[in-house]
N, C-alpha and C positions, 0 to 999 in steps of 0.2 A: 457800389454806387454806379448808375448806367451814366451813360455821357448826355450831356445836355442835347434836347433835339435838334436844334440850332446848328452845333457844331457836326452832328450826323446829317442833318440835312444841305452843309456846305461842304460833307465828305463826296456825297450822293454826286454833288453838283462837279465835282473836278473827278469823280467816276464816269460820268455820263458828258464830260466835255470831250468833243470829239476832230474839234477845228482847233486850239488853242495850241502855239508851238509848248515844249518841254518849257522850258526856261517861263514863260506864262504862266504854266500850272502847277507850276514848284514856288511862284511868288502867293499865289489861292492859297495853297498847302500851309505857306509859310505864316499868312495873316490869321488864317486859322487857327494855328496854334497859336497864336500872340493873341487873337481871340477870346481862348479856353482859358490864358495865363490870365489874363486881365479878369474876367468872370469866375475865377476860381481863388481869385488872391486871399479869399476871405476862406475858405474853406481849409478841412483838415491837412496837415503834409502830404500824406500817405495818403490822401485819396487822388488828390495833384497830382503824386507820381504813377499812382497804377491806372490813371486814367490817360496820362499823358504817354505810356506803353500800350496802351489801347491803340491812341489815333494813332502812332508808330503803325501799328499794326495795321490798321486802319486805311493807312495813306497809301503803303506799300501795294497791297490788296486792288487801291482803287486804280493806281496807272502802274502794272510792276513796270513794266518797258522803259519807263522812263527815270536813267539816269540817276541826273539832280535830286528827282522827290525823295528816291529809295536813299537816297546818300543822306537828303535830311532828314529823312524817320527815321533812320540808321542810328546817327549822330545823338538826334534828341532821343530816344532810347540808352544810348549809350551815358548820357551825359542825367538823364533822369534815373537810371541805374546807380550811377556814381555817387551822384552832387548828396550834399548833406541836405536833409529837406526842408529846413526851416531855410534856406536861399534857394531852393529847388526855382521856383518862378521865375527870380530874377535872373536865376542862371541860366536858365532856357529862353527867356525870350530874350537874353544878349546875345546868344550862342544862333538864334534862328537870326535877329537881325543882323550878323555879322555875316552870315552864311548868305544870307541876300545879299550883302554888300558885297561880299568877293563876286559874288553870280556878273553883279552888274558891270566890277570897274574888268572881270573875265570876258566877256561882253566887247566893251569897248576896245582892249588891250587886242583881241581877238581881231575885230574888224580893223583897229590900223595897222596892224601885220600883213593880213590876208586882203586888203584892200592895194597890194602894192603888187597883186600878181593880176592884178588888170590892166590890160595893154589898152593900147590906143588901136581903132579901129579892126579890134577882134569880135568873137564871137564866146560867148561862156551859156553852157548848160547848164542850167539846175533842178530837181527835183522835190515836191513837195512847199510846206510854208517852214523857213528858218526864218527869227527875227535877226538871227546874226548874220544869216547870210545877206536878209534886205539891208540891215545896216553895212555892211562891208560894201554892197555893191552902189549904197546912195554915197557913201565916202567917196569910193573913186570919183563917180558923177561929179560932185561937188569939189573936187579935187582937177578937174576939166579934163580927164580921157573922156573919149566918146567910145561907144562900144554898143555892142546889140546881146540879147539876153534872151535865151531859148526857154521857156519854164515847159515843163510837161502839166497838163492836165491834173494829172495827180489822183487819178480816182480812186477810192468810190465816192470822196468827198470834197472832191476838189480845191487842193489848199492852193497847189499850182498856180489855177483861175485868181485866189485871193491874191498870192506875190505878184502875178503880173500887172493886174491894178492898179498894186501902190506904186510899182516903177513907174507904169503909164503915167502916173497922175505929176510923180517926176520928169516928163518929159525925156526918161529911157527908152529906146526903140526893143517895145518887146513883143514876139509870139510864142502863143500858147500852141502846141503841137498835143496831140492823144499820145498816152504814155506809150502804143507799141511802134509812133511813129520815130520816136526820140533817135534812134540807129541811124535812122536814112539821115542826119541831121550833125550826126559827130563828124565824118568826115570835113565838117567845114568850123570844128568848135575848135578855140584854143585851150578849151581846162570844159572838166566840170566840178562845180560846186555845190556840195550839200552841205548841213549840218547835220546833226545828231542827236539820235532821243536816247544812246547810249553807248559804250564804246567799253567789252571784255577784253581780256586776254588774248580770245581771237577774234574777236569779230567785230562789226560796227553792225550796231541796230536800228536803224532807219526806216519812215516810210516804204510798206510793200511796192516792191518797183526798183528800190534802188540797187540792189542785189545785180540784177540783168545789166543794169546801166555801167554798173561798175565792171563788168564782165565784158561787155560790150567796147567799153573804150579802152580798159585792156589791149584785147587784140588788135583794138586803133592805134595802140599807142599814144592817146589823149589821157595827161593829167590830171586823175581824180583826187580832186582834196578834200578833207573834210573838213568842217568849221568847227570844235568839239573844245569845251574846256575843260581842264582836270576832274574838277566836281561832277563830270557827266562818267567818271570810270568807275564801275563794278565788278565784283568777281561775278565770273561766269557762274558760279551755284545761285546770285541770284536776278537774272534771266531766265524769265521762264523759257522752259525745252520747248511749246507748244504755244502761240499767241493764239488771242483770246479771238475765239467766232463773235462777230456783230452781225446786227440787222440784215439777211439775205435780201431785205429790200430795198437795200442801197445799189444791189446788183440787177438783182430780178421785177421790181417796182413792186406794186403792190397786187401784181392776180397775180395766181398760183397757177403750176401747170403739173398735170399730170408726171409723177418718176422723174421730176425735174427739182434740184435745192441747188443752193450759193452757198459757197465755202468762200466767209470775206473775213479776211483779216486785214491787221491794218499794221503789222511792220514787216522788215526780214531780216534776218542775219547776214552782214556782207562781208566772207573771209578777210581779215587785216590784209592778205597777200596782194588782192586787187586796189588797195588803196596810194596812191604815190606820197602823199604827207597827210598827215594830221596837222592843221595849225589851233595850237592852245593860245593861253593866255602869255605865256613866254618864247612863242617865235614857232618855225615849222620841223618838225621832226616826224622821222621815219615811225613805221608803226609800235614797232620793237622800243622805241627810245619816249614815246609817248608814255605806254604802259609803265613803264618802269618808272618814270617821272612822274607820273598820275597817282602813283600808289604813297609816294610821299606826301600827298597832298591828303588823304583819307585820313586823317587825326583826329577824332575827336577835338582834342587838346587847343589844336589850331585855332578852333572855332572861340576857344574861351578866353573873356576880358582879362587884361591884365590885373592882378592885386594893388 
């Protein structure tokens, strides 16, 4: 049995979404499958289940870089594997809206931590669009530190552009700098702040850019933290070794030049070593103490309703 068009055609769509932060595109994923559950309740067990190991497969395929989703195609895989199938449905769409539910109070738990490492009349860097890092940063706001907010450009799609907006429109004093100007700019930052579309064993995987930035303030000795919650940790076997080439004409626009192509990727790997904390949903830890706590949190089991 092939999977409804529907459901392929709203895989398509969080394949080809290319501005939406992680945590946005894992809630698409998520409705998704709550989706296929509902339009499938009628149909045979066994086709429920090896269709719902499809879009596992499926989801994974469409963002790997991203965290969250691979953890909940994981999950639901695992738990479609399992479950007895005449509850298969109801077990999966409890197990996905529960997964959502940690996403968001991880979310919130995240920014009132990391919202307390804003000083009054500093300066903070950020790179790319995180919805946690804009929630952490309108918390302080609205908590009454005043502070200025560097975002980079973020190209080749400019999420940067989009974060600075929403603070503007909060009455945050922010500039947008070109991602190679962001160095000249750390000697005067007190932290910078990213989030995360994923976070291995060794590395954090972020918007391409952030790799240099973290290297960068490094040698400043300027605090990089990341905003990342457990659900965003994966074993390293599944990050891809290679991120995926997009559109050269988000680089090169659209005429062609002779012996001339764009190599555009859209994340990087930034060694755990350069990072000063990871702050999760339970407070801020070293890189080393993140992982090892993140991997408690990867249970199936976790996800399922009490009896």
């Amino acid at each position: 049995m092939t999977l409804p068009r529907e459901i392929l055609q709203r895989i398509k769509e969080i394949e080809s979404d290319t501005t939406s932060g992680s945590l946005a595109i894992t809630r698409k994923a998520a409705i998704t499958v709550l989706h296929f559950v509902v339009r499938m309740q009628h149909s045979r067990p066994s086709d429920v289940r090896s269709n719902l190991i499809r879009i596992s497969e499926r989801l994974i395929h469409a963002q790997p870089a991203m965290g969250a989703l691979v953890n909940l195609a994981g999950i639901m895989r695992t738990v479609s594997e399992e479950s007895e199938e005449k509850k298969l449905s109801q077990i999966v769409k409890a197990v996905v809206k529960e997964y959502v539910r940690q996403l968001g109070e991880s979310s919130e738990a995240i920014s009132l931590s990391a919202s307390r490492l804003i000083k009054n009349n500093r300066t903070v860097i950020t790179h790319s669009f995180s919805s946690v890092v804009l929630q952490t940063l309108l918390r302080a706001h609205n908590q009454g530190r005043r502070f200025r907010v560097i975002c980079t450009e973020s190209r080749p799609t400019r999420e940067g552009l989009t974060l600075a907006k929403k603070l503007g429109k909060h009455g945050i004093p922010t500039t947008v700098v070109a991602d190679a100007a962001v160095f000249s700019h750390l000697s005067n930052a007190a932290s910078v702040l990213v989030g995360a579309d994923a976070v291995t064993r060794n590395a954090l995987v972020n918007k391409v850019g952030t790799y240099p930035i973290a290297l960068a303030a490094k040698v400043k000795r300027i605090p990089f933290f990341v905003l990342c919650c457990s659900l965003k940790f994966v074993p390293d076997r599944l990050i891809p070794s290679t991120f995926a080439l997009q559109n050269p004409e988000e680089i090169l626009g659209p005429r062609r030049f002779r012996h001339v192509t764009a190599r555009n990727i859209y994340f990087d790997s930034t060694p755990l070593a350069y990072i000063t904390r990871i702050i999760n949903e339970k407070g801020a830890f070293t890189p080393g103490k993140f992982t090892r706590e993140a991997k408690l949190s990867m249970r199936p089991n976790r996800f399922r309703p009490l009896p």
